[in-house]
N, C-alpha and C positions, 0 to 999 in steps of 0.2 A: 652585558657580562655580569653574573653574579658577585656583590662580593663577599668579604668575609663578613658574618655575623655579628663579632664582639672585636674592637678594637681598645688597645688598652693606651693610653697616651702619659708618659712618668716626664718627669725633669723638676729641676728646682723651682722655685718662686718666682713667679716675673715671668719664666722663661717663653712665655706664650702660651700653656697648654688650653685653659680655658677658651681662648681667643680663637684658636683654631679648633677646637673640641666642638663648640658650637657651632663654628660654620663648615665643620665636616658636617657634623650630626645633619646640619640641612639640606646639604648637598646630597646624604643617603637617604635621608627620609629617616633617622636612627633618631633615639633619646640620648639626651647627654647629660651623665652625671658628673658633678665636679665634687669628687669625694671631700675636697679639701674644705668645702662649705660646711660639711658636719662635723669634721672635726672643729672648727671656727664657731660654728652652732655648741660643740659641747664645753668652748673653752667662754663663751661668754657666759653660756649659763651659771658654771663654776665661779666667773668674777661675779655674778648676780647675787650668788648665793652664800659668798667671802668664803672661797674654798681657795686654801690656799694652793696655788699651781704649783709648789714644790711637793705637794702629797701626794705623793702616789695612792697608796690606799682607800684616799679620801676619793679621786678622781675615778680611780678604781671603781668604787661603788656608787660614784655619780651615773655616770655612763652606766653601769651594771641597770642602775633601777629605772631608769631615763627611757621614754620613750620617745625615738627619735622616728621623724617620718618626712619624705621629701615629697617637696612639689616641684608642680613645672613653674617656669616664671614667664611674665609675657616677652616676646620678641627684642624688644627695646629695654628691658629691665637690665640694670644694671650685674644683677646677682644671676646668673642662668641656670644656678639650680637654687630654689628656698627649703628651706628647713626649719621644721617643727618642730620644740624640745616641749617636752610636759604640756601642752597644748600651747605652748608661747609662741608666735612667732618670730627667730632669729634673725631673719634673711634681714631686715633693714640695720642690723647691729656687725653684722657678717667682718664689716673692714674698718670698724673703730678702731682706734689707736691703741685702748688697752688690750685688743682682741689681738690686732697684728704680732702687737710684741711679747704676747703670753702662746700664741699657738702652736710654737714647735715645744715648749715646756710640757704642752698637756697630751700630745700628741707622740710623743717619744714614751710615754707609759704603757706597756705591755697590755694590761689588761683595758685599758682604755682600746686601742688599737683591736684587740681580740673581737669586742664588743660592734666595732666598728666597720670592720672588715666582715662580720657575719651579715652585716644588712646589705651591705656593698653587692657581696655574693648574691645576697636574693634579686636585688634589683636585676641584676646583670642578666639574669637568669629569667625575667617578663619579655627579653625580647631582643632587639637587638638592636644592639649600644656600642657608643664611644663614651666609655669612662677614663678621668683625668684623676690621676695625684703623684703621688712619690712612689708609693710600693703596687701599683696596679697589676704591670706586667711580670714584677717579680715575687707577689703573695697574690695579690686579690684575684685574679686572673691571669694564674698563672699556664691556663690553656687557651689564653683567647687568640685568635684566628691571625691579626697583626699586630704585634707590640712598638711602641715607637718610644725613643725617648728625646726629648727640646731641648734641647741645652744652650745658652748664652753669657756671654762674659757678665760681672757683676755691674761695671757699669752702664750697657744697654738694660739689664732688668731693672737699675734703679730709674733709667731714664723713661722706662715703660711705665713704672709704677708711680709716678711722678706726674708724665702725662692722666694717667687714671685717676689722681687724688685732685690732679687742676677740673675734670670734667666734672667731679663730686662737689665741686668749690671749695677746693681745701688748698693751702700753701707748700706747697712741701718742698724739704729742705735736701737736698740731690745727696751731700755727704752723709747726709744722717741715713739717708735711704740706703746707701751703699754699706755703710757701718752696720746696717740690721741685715743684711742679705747676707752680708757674709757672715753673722754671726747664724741664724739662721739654718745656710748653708752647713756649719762646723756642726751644730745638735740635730740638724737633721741625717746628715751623712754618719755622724757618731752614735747615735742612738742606738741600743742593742737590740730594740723589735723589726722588723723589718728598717734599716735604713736605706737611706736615699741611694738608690746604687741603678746602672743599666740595666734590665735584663739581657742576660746572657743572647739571647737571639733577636734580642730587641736592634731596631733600624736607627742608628741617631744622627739627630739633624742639626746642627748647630747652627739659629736663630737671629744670628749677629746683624747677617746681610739679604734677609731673606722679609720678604712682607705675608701679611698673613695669607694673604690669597696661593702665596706660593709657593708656603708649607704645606694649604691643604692640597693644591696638585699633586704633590711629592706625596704625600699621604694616599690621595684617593688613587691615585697609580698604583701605590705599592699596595693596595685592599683589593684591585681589578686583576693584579696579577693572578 
């Protein structure tokens, strides 16, 4: 049975969408972009370059002159999509500390986003994809074939992101994790450029009780429909 083409996968942070994004993508035989890498790509480069992420303007014409280009990453890589800024590569910087807690500041900027979403579009458009972030099915693709949105309470996404920072060898602190998802959660949902929202006809699954294998059924179902 055929399925749909382009799948668009939205939800907050934590909520799974990567995790499953991926092992859709394998299951179709699809590429999988996790837009959320280049945003993260264009908020380090900014800390690289002492820009401060309360500038709009500045960030504005970061991203404006910036050549951003994604690659694939191997099977087992940590990052499932890499990203190239000004020929640097970001993908190993992707989930530092200062990146985490700066990339809903740089990513809530209008023309940052503009800039971002136009690359989005082309990708989307080589072939056929399971793309992952916040505004997929409700700006980037907003005719893609099934839109799905992940949603989980705040403390299973810190306990997700927690197990993720122990596989990286890092400590991480559960309430601090919590404490940033929901702030997070507040600037993303508030932001005036596309915010964090369902699409209107999008399918959502809420993540709580659910393991990844059996998000991507519930997904590859509703693609064969």
């Amino acid at each position: 049975m055929q399925s749909v083409a382009t799948i668009a996968i939205d939800g907050p942070a934590a909520s799974g969408k990567s995790a499953v994004g991926v092992a859709l993508a394998r299951h179709l035989g699809y590429r999988f972009f996790d837009t959320g890498a280049m945003y993260r790509a264009v908020t380090w480069l900014a800390l690289r370059r002492g820009i401060d992420v309360h500038d709009g303007p500045a960030l504005a014409a970061l991203a404006h002159s910036t050549d951003v280009a994604v690659r694939d990453t191997p099977d087992d890589a940590i990052e499932p999509t890499g990203v190239i800024v000004d020929g640097q590569d970001a993908t190993p910087h992707l989930r530092e500390a200062e990146v985490e807690a700066n990339v809903s500041l740089v990513s809530r900027v209008p023309a940052v986003r503009e800039t971002l979403v136009r690359i989005q579009r082309e990708l989307a458009g080589a072939g056929s994809v399971v793309m992952a972030g916040r505004d997929i099915g409700s700006v980037v693709l907003r005719d893609a074939g099934l839109k799905v949105y992940l949603d989980a309470s705040v403390a299973v996404r810190a306990r997700r992101r927690a197990a993720q920072m122990r596989e990286a060898g890092l400590e991480p602190n559960l309430e601090a994790l919590m404490a940033d998802l929901a702030r997070r959660d507040g600037i993303d949902s508030s932001r005036q450029a596309s915010p964090l929202t369902a699409a209107p006809d999008a399918v959502i699954i809420n993540t709580d009780t659910l393991t990844i294998e059996e998000v991507v059924r519930r997904i590859e179902a509703l693609a064969h429909a």
